[in-house]
C-alpha positions in Angstrom: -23.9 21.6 3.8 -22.5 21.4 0.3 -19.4 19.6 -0.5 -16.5 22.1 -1.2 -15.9 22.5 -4.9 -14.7 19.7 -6.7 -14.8 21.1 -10.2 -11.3 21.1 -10.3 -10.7 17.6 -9.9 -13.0 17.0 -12.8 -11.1 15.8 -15.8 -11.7 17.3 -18.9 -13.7 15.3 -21.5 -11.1 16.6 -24.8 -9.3 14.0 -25.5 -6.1 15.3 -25.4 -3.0 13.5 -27.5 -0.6 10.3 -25.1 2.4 11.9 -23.9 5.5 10.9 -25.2 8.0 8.7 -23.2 9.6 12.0 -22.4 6.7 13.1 -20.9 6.0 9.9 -19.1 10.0 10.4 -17.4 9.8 13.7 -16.7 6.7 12.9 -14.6 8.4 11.3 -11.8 11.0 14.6 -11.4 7.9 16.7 -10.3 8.3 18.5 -6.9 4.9 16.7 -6.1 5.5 13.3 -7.1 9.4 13.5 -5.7 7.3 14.6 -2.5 5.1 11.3 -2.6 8.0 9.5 -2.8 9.7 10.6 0.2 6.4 9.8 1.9 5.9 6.6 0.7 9.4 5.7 2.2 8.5 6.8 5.4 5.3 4.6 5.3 7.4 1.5 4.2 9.8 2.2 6.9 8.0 0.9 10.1 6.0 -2.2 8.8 9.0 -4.3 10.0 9.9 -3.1 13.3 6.6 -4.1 14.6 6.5 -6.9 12.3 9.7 -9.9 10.7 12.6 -7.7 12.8 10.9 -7.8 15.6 10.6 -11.1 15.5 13.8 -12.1 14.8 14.7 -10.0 17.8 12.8 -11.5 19.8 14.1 -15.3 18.9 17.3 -13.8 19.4 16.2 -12.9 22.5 15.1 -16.6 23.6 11.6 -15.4 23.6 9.4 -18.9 23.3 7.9 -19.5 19.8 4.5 -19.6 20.8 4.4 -15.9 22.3 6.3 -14.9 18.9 3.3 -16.3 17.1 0.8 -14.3 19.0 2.6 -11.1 17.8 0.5 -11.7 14.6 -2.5 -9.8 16.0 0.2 -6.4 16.7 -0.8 -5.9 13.1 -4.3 -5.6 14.1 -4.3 -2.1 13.6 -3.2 -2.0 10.0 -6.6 -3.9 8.8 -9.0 -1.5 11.0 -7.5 1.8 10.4 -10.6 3.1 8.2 -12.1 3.0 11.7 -10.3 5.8 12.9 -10.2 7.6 9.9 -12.6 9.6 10.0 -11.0 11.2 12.8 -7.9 11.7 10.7 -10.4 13.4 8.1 -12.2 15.6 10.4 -10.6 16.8 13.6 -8.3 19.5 13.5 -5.4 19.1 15.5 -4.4 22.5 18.1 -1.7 24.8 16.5 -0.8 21.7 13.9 -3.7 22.5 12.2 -3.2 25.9 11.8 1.0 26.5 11.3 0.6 23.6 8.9 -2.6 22.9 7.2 -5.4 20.1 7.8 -3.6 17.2 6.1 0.8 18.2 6.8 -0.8 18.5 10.9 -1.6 15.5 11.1 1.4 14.3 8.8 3.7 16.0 11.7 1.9 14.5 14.5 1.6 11.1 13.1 5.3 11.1 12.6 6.4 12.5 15.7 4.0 10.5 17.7 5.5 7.2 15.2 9.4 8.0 16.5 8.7 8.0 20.0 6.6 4.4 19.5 9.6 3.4 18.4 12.0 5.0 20.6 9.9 3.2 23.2 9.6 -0.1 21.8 14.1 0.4 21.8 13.5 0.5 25.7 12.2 -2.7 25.8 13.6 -6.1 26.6 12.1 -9.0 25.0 13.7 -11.3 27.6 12.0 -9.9 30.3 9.2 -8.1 29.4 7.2 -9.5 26.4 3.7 -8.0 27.5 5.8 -4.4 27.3 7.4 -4.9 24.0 4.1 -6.0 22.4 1.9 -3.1 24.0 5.0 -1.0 22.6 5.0 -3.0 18.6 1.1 -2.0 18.9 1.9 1.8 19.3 4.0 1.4 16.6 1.9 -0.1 14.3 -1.1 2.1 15.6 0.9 5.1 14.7 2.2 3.6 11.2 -1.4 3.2 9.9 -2.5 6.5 11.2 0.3 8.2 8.9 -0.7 5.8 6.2 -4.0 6.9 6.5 -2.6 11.2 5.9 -0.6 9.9 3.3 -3.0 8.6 1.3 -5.6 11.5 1.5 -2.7 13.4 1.1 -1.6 11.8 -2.2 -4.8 11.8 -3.5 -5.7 15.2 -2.8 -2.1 16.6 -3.9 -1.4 15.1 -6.9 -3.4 15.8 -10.6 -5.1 13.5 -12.4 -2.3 13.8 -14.6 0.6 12.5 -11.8 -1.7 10.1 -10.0 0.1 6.7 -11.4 3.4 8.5 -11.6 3.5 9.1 -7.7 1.5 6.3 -6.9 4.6 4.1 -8.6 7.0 6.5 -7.0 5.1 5.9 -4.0 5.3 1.6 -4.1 9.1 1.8 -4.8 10.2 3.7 -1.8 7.4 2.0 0.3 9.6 -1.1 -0.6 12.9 0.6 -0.4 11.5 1.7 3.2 10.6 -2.0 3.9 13.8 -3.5 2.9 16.0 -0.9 5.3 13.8 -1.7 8.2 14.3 -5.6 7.3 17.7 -5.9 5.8 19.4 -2.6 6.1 18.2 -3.3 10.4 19.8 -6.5 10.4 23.0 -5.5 9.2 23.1 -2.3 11.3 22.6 -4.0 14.9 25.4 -6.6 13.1 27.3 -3.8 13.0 26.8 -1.9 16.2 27.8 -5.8 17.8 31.0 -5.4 15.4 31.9 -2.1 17.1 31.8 -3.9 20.6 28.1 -2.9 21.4 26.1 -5.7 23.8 23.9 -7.5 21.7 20.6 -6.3 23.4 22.3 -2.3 23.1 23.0 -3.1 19.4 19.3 -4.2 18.9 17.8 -1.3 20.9 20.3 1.4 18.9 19.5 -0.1 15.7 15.3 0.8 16.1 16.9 4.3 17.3 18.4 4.7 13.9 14.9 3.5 12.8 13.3 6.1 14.6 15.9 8.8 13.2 15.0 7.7 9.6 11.3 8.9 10.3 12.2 11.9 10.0 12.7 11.7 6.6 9.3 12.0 6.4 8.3 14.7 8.6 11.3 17.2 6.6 8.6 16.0 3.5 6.3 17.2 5.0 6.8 20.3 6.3 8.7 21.3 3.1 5.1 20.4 0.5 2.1 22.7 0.9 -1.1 22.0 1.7 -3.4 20.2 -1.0 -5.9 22.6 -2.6 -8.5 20.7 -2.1 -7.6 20.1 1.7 -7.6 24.1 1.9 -11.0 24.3 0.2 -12.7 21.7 3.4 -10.8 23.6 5.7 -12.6 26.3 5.3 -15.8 25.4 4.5 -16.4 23.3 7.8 -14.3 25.8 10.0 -17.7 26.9 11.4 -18.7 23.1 12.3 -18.3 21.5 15.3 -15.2 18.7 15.7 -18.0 16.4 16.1 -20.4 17.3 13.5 -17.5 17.1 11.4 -16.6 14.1 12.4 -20.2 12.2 11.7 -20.3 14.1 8.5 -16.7 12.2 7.2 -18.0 9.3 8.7 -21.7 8.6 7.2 -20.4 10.4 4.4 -18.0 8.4 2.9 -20.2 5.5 2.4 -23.4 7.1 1.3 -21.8 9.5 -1.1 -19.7 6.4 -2.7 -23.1 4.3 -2.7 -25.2 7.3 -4.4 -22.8 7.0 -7.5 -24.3 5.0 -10.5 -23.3 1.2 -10.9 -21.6 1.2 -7.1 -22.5 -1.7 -6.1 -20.9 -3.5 -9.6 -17.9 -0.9 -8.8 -17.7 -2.3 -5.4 -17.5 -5.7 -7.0 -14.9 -4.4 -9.0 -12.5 -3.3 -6.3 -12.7 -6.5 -4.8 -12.2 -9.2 -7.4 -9.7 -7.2 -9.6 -6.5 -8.0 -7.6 -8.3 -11.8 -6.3 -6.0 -13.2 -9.4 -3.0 -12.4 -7.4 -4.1 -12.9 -4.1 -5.2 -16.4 -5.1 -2.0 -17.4 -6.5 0.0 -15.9 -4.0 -1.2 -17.1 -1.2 0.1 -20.4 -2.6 3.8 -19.5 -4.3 5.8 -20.0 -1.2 4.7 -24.0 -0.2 4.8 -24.3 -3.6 8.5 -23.6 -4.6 9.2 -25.8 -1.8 6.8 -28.3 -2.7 8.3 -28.1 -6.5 12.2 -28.9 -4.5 13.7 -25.8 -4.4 15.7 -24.9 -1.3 14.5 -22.1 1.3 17.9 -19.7 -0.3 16.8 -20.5 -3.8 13.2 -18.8 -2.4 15.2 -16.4 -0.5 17.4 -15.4 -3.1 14.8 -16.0 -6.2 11.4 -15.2 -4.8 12.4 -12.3 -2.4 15.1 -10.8 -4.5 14.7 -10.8 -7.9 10.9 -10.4 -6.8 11.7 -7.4 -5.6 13.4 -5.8 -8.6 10.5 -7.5 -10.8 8.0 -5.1 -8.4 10.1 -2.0 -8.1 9.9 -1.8 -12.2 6.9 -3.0 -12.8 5.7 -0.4 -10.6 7.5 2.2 -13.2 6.0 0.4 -16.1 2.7 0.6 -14.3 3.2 4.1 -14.2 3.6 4.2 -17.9 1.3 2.2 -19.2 -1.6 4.3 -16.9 0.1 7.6 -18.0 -0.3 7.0 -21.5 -3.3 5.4 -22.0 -6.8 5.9 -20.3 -7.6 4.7 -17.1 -10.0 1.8 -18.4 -7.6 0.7 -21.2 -5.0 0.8 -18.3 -6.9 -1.4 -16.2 -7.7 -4.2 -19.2 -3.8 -3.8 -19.8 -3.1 -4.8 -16.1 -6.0 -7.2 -15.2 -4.7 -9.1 -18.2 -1.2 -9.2 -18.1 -1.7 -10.2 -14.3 -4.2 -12.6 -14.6 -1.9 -14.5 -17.6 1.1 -14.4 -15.6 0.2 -17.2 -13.7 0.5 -19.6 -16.2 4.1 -19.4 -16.4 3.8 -21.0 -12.6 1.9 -23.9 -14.2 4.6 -24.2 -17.4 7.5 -24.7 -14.0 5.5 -26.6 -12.1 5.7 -29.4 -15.6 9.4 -28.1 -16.0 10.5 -29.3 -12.1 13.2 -27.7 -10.9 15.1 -25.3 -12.7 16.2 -22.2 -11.5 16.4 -20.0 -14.2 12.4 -21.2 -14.9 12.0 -20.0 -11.6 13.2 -16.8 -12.2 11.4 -16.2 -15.2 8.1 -17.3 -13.4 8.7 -15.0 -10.6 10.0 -11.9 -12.8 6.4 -12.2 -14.5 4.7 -12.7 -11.5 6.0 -9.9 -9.5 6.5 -7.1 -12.6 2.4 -7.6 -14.2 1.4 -7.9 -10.7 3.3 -4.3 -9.9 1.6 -2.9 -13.3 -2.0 -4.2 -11.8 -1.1 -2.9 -8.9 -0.4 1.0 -9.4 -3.0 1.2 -12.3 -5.8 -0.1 -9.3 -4.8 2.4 -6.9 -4.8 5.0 -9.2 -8.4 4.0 -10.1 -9.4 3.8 -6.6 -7.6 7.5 -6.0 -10.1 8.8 -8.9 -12.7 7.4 -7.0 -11.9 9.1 -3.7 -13.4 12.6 -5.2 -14.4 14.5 -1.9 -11.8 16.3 0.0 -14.8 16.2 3.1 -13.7 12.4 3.5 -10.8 11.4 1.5 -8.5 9.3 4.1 -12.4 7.7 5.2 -13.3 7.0 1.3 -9.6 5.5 0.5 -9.6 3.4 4.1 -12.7 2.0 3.5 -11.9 0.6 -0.5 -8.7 -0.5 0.6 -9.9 -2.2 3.5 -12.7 -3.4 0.6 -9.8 -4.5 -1.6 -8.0 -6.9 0.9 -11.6 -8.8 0.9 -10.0 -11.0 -1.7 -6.3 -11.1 -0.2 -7.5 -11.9 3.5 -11.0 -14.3 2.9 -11.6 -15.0 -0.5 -8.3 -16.7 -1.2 -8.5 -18.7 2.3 -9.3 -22.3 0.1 -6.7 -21.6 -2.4 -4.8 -24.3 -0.6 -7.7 -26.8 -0.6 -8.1 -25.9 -4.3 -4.3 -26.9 -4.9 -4.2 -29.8 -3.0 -7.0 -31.5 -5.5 -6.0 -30.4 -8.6 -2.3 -30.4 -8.1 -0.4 -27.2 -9.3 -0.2 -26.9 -13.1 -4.3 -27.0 -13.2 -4.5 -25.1 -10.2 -2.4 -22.1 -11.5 -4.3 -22.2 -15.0 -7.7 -21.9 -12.5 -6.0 -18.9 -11.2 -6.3 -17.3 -14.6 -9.6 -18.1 -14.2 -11.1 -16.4 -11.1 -9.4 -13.3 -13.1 -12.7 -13.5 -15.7 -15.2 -11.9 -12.9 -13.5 -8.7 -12.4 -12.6 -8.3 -16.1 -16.4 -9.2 -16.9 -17.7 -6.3 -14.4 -14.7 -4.1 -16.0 -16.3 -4.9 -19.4 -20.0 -4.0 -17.6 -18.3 -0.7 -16.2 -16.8 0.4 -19.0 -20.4 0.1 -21.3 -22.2 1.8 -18.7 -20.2 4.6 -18.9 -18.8 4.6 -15.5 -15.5 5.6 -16.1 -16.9 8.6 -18.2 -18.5 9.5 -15.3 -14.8 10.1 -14.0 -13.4 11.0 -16.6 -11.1 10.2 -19.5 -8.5 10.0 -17.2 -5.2 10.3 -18.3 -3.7 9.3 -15.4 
């Protein structure tokens, strides 16, 4: 059958006057984007406890480093979710489905489901029963890429063209702020329960219960927003198919529907080589602050934490920049600025150490990587079209992205090592040209006509 109606999700082709700054504020106070927001703090919020607080846990715990180590693969499920996917796109959960709607069901039950992961991996004990704790951290990461996956769709599918980079920005921030109180804001809450006269394993196993509480942050979101539009629209136009029909059709679909589309294959390219700048440099920023002399706080302090407030504006400015300006002069503004930024590593690798070089590096590093970052997804949300298969569509290019993260960048420490790290940060400026040259191919093809003039 027919895809449901995307006409409204077709951007006009008037060209319509960039909004003031005003405009570009008042943005982030809509109910939909304030709504994303919540969400994307609830996504942020559980990376950790299956992940770095776990682990420290765990040490704490006297757990032997080599099983810590092996509690890598827990994250398995993060990197496969577009597997399952289509499930998340197609089945329709009982009563869920129809008190809430076909994307806030599956928000519900994700989040529900994700608490009592948690709640369960509070029960264990590392000490004594490692093979429990880690089938437990693998529920919980299982059930944090499941609700990433509804999030997504339902962010796409939510939000107008005009508040896509506006809640995708919203969206990175509290996915950070939901990161750091699940890191930090854990640590110093089980410090606190042992301050109160708690048992140090009680104060670990209440602090993931406060954890768990948090989650519900999310699921209020949730059932407070409505159901997307174009969510209701594929409701009702597959209510007469079977769950399994449905489910092959978001499968095979979201593939051969992208693939169909004119230039794919160079837009394919595209979406993996745009963010390869970063992913190639980055993979390499850690070993080589130490390398340069500085001390694990300086990285600590430096790297982590004024990296962090570098992302959580840049992320804003990203918003900005992409709200003001169309999508493809948003994306030459942000593959730029990103790709350039590394050369202030190579002008501190020649200065040695100095820490306020460090800070500047870092700072331009983290906020043009944030801008890069939010004008991309917003991009890849315009290309997500078909409410039939969104979550399957946007699993499938992010898992498509990470290409260049995850295998591409794997010899940027060969690379280093034999051209020492001023030249090798100036060649990470390089491996930027590719994606800029298929941007430049795109753009004269008239691919992102095809989309739109977005003004996202």
């Amino acid at each position: 059958m027919d895809a449901p109606d995307t006409a409204s999700r077709t951007p006009s082709l008037s060209k319509d006057p960039a909004p003031s700054w005003r405009d570009s504020l008042a943005v982030y106070l809509q109910p939909r984007v304030l709504i994303v927001m919540l969400l994307g703090f609830s996504s942020g919020l559980p990376l950790a406890l299956s992940g770095s607080t776990l682990l420290i846990w765990m040490r704490e715990a006297g757990v032997d480093l080599g099983t810590i180590g092996l509690f890598a693969l827990v994250g398995t499920p993060y990197t496969l979710k577009f597997l399952w996917a289509p499930l998340v796109d197609a089945l329709h959960l009982p009563f869920l489905t129809r008190a809430f709607g076909r994307r806030r069901g599956w928000l519900v039950c994700s989040q529900f489901l994700l608490m009592a992961s948690i709640l369960l991996l509070a029960l264990a004990d590392p000490a004594r029963s490692p093979a429990f704790v880690a089938l437990a951290a693998l529920l919980v990461a299982a059930m944090s890429s499941t609700q990433d996956i509804v999030v997504d769709a339902f962010r796409v599918e939510s939000l107008p063209e005009s508040e896509q980079a506006a809640g995708m920005a919203a969206y990175v921030a509290a996915y950070r702020i939901g990161m750091l109180v699940s890191t930090a804001g854990a640590l110093f809450l089980v410090s606190a329960y042992e301050v109160a006269g708690i048992a140090r394993s009680s104060a670990w196993a209440w602090g993931y219960v406060t954890m768990a509480v948090l989650v519900l942050i999310g699921t209020i979101t949730a059932l407070a927003a409505s159901e997307p539009e174009p969510s209701l629209r594929a409701e009702a136009a597959t209510s007469s198919e079977t769950g399994f029909t449905r489910v092959i059709r978001a499968a095979s679909g979201a593939l051969s529907e992208f693939i169909q589309r004119k230039d794919s294959l160079a837009a394919l390219a595209f979406v993996v080589l745009f963010k390869f700048t970063d992913a190639f440099s980055g993979s390499m920023t850690a070993p080589f602050v130490i390398d340069l002399g500085f001390s694990r706080n300086d990285y600590a302090a430096i790297v982590k934490g004024v990296g962090l407030a570098a992302t959580l504006i840049g992320g804003f400015a990203g918003g900005f920049v992409a709200r003001r300006y169309s999508l493809a002069a948003s994306l030459w503004t942000g593959g730029l600025l990103q790709a350039m930024a590394n050369l202030s590593f190579s002008w501190l690798a020649l200065v040695g150490v100095n820490h306020w070089a460090l800070v500047f590096a870092i700072t331009a590093e983290n906020f043009t990587s944030a801008i890069g970052t939010v004008i991309f997804v917003a991009y890849l949300s315009a290309l997500c079209r078909n409410p039939l298969h969104t979550a399957t569509q946007y699993a499938l290019l992010t898992a498509l992205a990470a290409v260049g993260r995850t295998y591409l960048s794997a010899s940027a420490g060969y690379v280093a090592k034999a051209t020492g790290w001023p030249l090798f940060f100036a060649m990470c400026v390089v491996v930027a040209v590719p994606s800029l040259i298929l941007l430049a191919y795109l753009q004269r093809r008239g691919h992102f006509k095809v989309l739109g003039p977005i003004k996202v």
